[in-house]
Wavefront OBJ file of the C-alpha trace (Angstrom):
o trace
v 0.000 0.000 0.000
v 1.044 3.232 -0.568
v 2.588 5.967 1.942
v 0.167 8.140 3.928
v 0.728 11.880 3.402
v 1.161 13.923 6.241
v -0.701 17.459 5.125
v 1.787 20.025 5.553
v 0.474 23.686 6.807
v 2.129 26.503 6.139
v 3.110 29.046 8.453
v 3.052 32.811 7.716
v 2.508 35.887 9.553
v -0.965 35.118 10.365
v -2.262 33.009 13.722
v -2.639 29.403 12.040
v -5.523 26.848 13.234
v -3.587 23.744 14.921
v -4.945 21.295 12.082
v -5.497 17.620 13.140
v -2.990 15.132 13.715
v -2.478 12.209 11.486
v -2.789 8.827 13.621
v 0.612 6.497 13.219
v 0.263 3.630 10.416
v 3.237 1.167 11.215
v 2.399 -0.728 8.093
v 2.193 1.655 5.511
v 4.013 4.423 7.082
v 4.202 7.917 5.923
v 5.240 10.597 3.334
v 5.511 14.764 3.994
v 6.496 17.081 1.022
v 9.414 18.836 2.050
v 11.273 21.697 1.002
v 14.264 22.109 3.619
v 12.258 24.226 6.048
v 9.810 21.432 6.695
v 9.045 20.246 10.453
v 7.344 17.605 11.834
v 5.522 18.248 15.511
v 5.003 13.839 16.899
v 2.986 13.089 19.975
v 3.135 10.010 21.523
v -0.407 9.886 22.791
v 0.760 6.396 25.003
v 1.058 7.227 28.544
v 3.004 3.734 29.341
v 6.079 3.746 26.375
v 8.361 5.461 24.631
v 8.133 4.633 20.634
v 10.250 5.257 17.830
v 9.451 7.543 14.512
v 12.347 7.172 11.899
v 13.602 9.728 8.865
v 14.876 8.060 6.197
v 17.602 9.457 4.371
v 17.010 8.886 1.051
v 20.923 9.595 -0.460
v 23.984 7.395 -1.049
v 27.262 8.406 -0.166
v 29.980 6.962 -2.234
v 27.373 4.168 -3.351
v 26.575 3.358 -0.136
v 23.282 3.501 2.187
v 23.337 6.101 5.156
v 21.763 5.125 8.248
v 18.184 7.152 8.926
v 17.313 9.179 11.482
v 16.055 7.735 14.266
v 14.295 9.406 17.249
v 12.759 8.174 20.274
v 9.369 9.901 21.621
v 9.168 9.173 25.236
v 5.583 8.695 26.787
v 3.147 11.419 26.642
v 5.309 13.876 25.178
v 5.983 16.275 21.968
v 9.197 16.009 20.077
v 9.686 18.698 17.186
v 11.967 17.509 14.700
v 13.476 19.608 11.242
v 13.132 17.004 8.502
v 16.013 18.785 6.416
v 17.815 18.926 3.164
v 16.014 17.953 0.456
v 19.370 16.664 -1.159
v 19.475 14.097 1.361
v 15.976 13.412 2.768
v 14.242 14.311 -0.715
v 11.222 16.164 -1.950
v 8.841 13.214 -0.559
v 10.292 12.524 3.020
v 9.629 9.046 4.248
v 8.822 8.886 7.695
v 8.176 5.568 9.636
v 7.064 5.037 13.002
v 6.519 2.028 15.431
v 3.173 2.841 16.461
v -0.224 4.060 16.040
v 0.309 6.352 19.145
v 2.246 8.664 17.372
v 0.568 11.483 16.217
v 1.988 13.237 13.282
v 1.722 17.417 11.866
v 3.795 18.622 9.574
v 4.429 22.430 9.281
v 6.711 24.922 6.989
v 7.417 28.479 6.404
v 5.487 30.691 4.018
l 1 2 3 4 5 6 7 8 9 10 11 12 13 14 15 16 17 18 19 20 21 22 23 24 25 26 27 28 29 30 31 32 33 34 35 36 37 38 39 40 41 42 43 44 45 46 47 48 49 50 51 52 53 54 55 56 57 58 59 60 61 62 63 64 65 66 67 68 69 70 71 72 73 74 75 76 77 78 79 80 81 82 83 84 85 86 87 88 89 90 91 92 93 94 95 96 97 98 99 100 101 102 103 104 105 106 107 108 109 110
């Protein structure tokens, strides 16, 4: 199955609605458009575990795989996270987590 998109909202000089959080899919993951100033706000919505969302880098250096990004989301807490480059985590950002719990927004500059 295909990805599932995070919406991305942009964020100008106007007060911007929270919009609603995408629920974790650990089976078909997830995909955010990104242009370099791209963030991702995750809640882990368990109150017993810390779970694991991971950023895949999506370039080869000298042929070779580099390892993703991997970030840890401890219970009941928000983690903001700068998905980055597009040279290295591309236009499409792939974004996989280990749980439904997380709760995913995406937001860049406008």
């Amino acid at each position: 199955m295909p990805r599932v998109n995070v919406p991305v909202t942009v964020v100008g000089s106007t007060l911007v609605t929270k919009p609603a959080e995408t629920n974790g899919d650990a089976t078909n993951n997830h995909e955010v458009a990104n242009n370099g100033a791209t963030w991702l706000e995750v809640r882990n919505a368990d109150t017993g575990g810390t779970h694991n969302m991971t950023v895949k880098i999506q370039t080869l250096v000298d042929g070779q795989a580099v390892t993703s990004r991997q970030y840890a989301i401890p219970a009941s807490s928000t983690r903001i996270v700068r998905l980055g480059s597009v040279k290295h985590y591309g236009s499409l950002a792939q974004v996989d987590v280990d749980s439904a719990q997380l709760r995913l927004l995406a937001f860049t500059l406008g």
